[in-house]
C-alpha positions in Angstrom: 155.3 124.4 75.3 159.7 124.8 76.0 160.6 126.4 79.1 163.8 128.5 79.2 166.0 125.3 79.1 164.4 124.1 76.3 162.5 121.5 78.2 159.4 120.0 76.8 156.5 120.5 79.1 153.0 119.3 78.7 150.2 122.2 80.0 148.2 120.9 82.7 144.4 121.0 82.0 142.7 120.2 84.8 143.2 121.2 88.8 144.3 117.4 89.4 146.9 117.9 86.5 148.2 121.2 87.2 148.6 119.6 91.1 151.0 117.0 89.6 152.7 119.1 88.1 153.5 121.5 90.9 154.4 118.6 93.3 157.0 117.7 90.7 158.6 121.7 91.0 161.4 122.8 93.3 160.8 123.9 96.5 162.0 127.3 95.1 160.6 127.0 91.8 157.0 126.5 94.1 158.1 129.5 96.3 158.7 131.5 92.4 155.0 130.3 91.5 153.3 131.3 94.9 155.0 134.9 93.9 153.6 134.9 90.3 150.2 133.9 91.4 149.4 136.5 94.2 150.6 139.2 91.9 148.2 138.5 89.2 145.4 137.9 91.7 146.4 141.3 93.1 146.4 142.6 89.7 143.0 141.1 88.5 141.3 142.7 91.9 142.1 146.0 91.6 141.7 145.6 87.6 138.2 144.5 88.7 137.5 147.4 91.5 139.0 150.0 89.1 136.5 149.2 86.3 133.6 151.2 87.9 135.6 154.2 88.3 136.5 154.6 84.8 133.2 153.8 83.7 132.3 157.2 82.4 135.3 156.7 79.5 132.9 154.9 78.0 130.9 157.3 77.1 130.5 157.6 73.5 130.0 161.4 73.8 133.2 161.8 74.9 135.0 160.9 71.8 135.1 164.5 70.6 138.4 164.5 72.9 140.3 161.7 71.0 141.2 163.1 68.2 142.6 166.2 69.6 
């Protein structure tokens, strides 16, 4: 994988892995990451809580309306 400098990086595989390599990140770059991972956890849970409410979407009867 190249980052946006062009910098080699090898992805971290395991927990212990992707520890080192966050210990090795800025203080801001860590501050950047922090940001990046509450937004897609925020994301993924109201993905998650929304599924049930658009369940009926599924229903293959309603596919008259798709082609209209």
């Amino acid at each position: 994988m190249t980052t946006k400098e062009n910098k080699e990086v090898e992805m971290a595989t395991t927990f212990e892995d992707l520890k080192r390599a966050v210990m090795s990140l800025s203080q801001d770059d860590i501050i950047r990451l922090d940001e990046e991972i509450h937004r897609y956890a925020e994301t993924f849970a109201i993905m998650t809580a929304s599924e049930t409410a658009f369940s009926e979407w599924l229903d293959s009867e309603e596919d008259i309306y798709n082609d209209i």
